[in-house]
N, C-alpha and C positions, 0 to 999 in steps of 0.2 A: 327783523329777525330777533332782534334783543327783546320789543317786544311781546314776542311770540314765547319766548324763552321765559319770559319774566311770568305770563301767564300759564303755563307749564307747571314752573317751579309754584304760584300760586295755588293750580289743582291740585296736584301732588299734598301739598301743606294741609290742603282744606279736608282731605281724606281721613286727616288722623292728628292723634294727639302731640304726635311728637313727628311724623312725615318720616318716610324710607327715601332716601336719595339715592343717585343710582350707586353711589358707592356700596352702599347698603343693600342693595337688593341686589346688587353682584357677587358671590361670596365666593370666596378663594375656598381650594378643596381643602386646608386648614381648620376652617373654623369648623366644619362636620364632619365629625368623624367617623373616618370608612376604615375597614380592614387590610385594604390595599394597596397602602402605605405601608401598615405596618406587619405586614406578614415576611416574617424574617424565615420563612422555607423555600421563600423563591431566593434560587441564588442571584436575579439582578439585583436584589434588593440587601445582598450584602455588604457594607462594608468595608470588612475583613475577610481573609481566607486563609485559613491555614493547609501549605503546604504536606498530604500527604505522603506516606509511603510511596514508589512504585507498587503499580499493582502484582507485579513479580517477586513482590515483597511481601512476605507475610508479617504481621503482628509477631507472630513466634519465632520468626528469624531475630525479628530486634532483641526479644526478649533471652534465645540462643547466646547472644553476641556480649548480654552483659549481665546473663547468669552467674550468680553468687559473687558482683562486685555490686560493693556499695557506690550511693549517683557521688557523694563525697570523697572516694577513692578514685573514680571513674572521671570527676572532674577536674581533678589534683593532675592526673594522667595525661588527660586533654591538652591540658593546659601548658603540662611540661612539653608534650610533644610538638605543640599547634606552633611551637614556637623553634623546631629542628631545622637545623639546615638540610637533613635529610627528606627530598620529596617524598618521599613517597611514609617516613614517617610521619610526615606534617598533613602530608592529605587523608593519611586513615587515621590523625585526630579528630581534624575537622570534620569529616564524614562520619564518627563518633558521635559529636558534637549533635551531628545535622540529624540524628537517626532517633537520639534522644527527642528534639524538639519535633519529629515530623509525629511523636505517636500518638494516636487519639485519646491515649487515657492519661489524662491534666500531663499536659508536658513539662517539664523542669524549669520552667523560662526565669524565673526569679530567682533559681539556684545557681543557673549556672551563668545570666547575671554578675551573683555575687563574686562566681570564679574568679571573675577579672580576666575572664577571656574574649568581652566583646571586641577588644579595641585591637584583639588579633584579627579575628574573621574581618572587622574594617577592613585592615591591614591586607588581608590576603587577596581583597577585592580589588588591589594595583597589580598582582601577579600577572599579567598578560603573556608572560613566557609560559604558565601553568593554567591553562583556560578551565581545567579537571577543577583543582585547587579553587578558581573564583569561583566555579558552577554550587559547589557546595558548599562555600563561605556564604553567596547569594542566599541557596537554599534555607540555610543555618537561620540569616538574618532576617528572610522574608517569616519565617516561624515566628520570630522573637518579636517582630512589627504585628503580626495577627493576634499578638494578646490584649494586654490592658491600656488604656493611655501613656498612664507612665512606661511600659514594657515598649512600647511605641517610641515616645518620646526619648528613651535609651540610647536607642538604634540614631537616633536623628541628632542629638546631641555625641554621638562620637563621627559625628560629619559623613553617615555613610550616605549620605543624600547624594552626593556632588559626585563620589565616585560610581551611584546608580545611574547618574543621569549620564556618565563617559562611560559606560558599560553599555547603554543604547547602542553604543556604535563600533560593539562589538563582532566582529566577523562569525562567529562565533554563535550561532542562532539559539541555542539553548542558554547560553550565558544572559544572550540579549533579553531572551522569555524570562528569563528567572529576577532580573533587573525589574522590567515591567512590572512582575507580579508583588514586587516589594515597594515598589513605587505603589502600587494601587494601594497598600496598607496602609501607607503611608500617609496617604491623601487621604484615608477614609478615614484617620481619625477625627478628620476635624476641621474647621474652616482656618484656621491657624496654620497648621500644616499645610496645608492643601495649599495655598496663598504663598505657602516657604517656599514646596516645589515649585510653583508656576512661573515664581521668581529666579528661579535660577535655571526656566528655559525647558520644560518637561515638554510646551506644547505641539510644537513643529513637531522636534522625531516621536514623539509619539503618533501623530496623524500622517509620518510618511508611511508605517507601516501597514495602513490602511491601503492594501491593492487585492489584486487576484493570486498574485503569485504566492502571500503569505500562508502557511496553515491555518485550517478554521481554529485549531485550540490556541495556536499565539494570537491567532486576530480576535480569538472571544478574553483574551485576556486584555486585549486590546481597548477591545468595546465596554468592559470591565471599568477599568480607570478611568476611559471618558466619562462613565457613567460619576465616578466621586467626584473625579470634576467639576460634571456641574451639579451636585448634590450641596445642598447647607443654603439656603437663606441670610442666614445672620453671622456675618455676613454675605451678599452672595459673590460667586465669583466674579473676578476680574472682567470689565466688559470688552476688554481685549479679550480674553480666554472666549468670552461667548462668543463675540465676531468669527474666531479662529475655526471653532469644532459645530457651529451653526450648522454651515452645511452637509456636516459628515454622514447626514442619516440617505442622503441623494447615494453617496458611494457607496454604500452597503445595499440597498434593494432586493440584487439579485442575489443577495448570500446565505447563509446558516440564518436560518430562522433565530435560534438562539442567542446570535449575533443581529438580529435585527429587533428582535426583545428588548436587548440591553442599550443599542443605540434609539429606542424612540421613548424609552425609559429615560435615557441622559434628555436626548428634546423637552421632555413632560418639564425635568426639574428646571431646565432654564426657562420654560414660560409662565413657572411659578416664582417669579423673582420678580415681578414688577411691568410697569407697560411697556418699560423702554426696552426689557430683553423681550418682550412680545415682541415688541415690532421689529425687531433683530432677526429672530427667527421667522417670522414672514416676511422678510427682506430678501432671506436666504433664499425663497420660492419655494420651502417645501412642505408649504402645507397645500397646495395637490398631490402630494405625494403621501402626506399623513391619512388623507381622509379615509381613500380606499381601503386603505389598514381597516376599517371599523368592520368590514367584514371578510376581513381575512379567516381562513381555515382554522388558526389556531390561537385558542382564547386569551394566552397570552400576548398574543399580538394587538387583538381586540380592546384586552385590557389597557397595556402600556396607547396607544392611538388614542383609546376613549377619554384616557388621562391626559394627555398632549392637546389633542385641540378644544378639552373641557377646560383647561390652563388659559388660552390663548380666548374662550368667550369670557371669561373675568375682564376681558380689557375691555377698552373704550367700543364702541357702536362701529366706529369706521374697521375694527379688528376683529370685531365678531362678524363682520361683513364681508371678511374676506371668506371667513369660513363657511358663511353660508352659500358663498359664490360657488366653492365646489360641491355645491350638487349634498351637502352634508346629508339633509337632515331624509335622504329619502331610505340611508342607512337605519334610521329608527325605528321602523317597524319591530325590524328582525332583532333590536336592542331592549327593546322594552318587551318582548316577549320571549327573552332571553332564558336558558333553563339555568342558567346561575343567577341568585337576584342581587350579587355587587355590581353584575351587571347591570341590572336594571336600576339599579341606585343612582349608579352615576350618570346613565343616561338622563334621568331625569332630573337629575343634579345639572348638568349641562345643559338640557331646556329651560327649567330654571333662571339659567343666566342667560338663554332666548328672548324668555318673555318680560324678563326686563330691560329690556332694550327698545327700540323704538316701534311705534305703532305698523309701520313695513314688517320691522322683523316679529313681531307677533303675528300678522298676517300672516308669516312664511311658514307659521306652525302649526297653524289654521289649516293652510290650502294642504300640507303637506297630512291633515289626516290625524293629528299625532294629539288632538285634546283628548277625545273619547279615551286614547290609551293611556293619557296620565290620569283620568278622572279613574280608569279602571285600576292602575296601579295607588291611588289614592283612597280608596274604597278594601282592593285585595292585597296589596304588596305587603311586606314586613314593615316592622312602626318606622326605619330607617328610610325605607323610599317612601312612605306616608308621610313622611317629612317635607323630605324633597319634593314630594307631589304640592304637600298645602303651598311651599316655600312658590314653583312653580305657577301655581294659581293665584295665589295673594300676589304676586307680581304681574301678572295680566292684569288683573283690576287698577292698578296703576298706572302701567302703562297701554293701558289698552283706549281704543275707542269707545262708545257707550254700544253701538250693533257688535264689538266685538264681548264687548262683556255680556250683552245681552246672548250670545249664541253660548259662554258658558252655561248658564241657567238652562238656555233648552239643552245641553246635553246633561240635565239633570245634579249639577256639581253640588249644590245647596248640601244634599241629603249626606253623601260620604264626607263632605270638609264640616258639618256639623259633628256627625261623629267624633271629630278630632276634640271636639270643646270638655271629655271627661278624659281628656289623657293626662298624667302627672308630668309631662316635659311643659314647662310655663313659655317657652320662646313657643312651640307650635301652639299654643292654646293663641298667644297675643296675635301670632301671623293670619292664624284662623280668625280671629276676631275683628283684625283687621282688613279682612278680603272680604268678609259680611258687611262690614259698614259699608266699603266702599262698593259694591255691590247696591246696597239701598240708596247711598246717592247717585250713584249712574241711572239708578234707575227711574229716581225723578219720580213724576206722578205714579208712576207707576210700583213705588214702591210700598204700597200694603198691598201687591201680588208676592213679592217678594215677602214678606212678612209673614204672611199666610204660609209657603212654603217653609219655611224656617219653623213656624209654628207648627205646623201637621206631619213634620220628621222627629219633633222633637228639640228641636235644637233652642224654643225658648226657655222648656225648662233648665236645660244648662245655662243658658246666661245668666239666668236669673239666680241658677246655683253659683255662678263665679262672681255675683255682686260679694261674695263672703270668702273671694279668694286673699291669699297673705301677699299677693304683689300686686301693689298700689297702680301698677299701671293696669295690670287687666281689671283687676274692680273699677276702675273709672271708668275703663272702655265698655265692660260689659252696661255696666248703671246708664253709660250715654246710648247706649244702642236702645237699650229698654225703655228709657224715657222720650227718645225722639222719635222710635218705631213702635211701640210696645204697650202709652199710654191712653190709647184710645178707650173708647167707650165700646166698640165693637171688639176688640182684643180682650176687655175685660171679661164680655160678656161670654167669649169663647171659654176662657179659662174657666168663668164660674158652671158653666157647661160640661166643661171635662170635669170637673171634682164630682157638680152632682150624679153623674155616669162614674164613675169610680163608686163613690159610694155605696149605688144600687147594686154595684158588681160584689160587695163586701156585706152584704145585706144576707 
């Protein structure tokens, strides 16, 4: 075994100047960047949220309420009152307070801040005899958390953490939501934050309220916070925390789509953390449950799934095996000939991390049909899945057999991954460069057939342009290709061929 392994590692080296290891030819969805990470219009992908009005509230009622008073007067007011012994004037401060920060046009937070009223609303969030009183002291606070770090960190440094998390267990179901929903700010600052709460016990009641009986709006708020949970890498969450909310995506199934968005979107982040939370989350069992997702009804479902077990092929061989065991890839078709093309990105992006993997698992995406579709998204797709496509293909040649590298060429791959040799992106120029070598060596005696195709697409006059490129590594590679494939006597005589035919055509 060792060595079979040793001769492996051997092949691999002899392919290239510098050899792609599987770490390497595995690439976490990090290092390319896609849009659907960072599209901050989807709301699973926020954060922060600021608490709104009622919708029985208009804009012009708040504005009603503290027409022709200055926020300087208005919070001198507050402040005296927030602090009555009289309820009911202490709660129409605070609701003052909270109506201010709920408005969508730049809320006050840093003003009223400097009131010196936070450490009241704290304060009001012990009230348990006035559940009214905590509901919009909460609401106030959860505002104040949806803004900047430091506006964040405010909230968190007058200790209102401890008393969100005893407000969980509140009787009280709208007290308990509005706790939740400040706890998720909370947490989305930051991996610091996030790591405060989990220490001081967020995780349990949070995932009891994970049933049938809860409302879908507290349970998407719900599925919300799990999401910042397990959000942030650097570092990442507790692998207690991952153990705990693993299997939570099996409990939701049959619920609000939007709540099952946001729970396979939390999955995605924990399997981008490493191998050991891989294997965590296929411990849990539920990646037969993730798969199906890839062709669910609705494309965000599709999305956050296609993200989750494209996470989970970054790891070792034995963990991309699981995934292949459910039946994955016969979801494919319908992904790479998707009418949104992040879909198809990432599909191909997750093949990708197929075909580097071992000689079985390239076979799997062989039999399953699915080359002819990356060669056509390599050829037609946008320069992002052109990417992923070459990334895909220079990773066959690698790990592939020489019959399976050989069926790339019959499905004609040479002509579109040449194309790629005049793009200004230098990683696809060297990856391309790289699946052409390795291609002539698989192909052994037979590669000045090989040659010849590369020559009659075109593709030698670009190597031979990127002998004069400014990165030392593809000028090498190019000059190696052209000297050990390129310097024959019958190659010359082609080229001197095509000028005199050029020529006459200029004649």
């Amino acid at each position: 075994m060792a060595e079979n392994a040793g001769l492996e590692n051997h092949r691999i080296k002899s392919f290239k100047n510098k050899g792609r290891d599987v770490e390497t030819m595995r690439r976490h969805r990090n290092e390319v960047t896609v849009e659907l990470r960072k599209n901050k219009r989807d709301e699973h992908l926020l954060k922060k949220r600021n608490v709104p009005q009622d919708e029985s509230l208009e804009d012009s009622d708040v504005d009603a309420d503290f027409k022709g008073v200055r926020v300087s007067q208005l919070f001198s007011h507050s402040f005296h009152n927030a602090t009555s012994d009289n309820a009911v004037v202490q709660l129409s401060a605070v609701q003052a307070a909270r109506k201010l920060l709920s408005s969508d046009r730049n809320p006050p937070i840093d003003d009223l801040i400097k009131s010196g009223i936070l450490p009241i609303l704290v304060k009001c969030l012990e009230r348990d005899d006035n559940p009214s009183l905590q509901f919009e002291a909460a609401w106030a606070l959860t505002n104040i958390a949806s803004g900047t770090s430091a506006q964040t960190q405010a909230v968190v440094k007058s200790n209102a953490v401890p008393l969100f998390l005893r407000l969980l267990h509140s009787p009280h179901q709208n007290v308990c939501e509005q706790a939740v929903w400040a706890l998720g700010n909370i947490i989305g600052d930051g991996p610091q934050c996030r790591d405060y709460v989990i220490s001081l016990g967020v995780v349990k009641p949070l995932l009891s309220f994970i049933n049938p009986s809860i409302p879908i709006t507290f349970l998407r708020n719900v599925t919300w916070v799990i999401v910042n949970l397990c959000r942030n890498k650097d570092p990442p969450p507790p692998m207690e925390t991952v153990q705990e909310v693993r299997g939570v995506c099996v409990c939701v199934k049959d619920l609000n789509c939007c709540i099952l968005v946001d729970t396979v979107w939390a999955l995605s982040y924990l399997t981008d953390g490493g191998n050991e939370q891989i294997q965590m989350v296929i411990d849990s069992g539920v990646v037969p449950f993730l798969v199906p997702l890839l062709s669910h009804q609705e494309v965000k479902v599709q999305t956050a799934a296609l993200r989750a077990v494209g996470n989970i092929v970054t790891g070792t061989d034995e963990q991309t095996q699981v995934v292949l065991n459910c039946d994955v890839l016969s979801h494919f078709p319908n992904l790479l000939t998707h009418p949104k093309e992040k879909i198809n990105k990432e599909a191909v992006w997750f093949l990708s991390n197929i075909t580097a993997g071992n000689q079985q698992q390239v076979q799997a995406v062989i039999d399953a049909g699915l080359i002819p579709m990356i060669i056509h998204q390599l050829a037609k797709g946008d320069f992002g899945t052109q990417k992923e496509a070459a990334w895909a293909i220079s990773n066959l040649t690698i790990s592939g057999r020489k019959d399976q590298v050989e069926y790339l060429v019959q499905q004609n791959v040479i002509p579109p991954f040449c194309n790629l040799l005049s793009v200004k992106d230098s990683q696809v120029v060297q990856v391309v460069l790289d699946g052409l070598k390795n291609i002539l060596i698989m192909a052994g005696e037979e590669a000045s057939t090989i040659a010849e195709i590369i020559e009659e697409c075109g593709g030698l006059e670009k190597i031979e342009n990127l002998q004069q490129h400014e990165n030392e590594d593809i000028y090498k590679l190019a000059f190696e290709i052209i000297d050990q494939y390129f310097s024959g006597d019958d190659v010359s005589n082609l080229k001197d061929l095509h000028i005199v035919q050029l020529f006459i055509l200029t004649l």
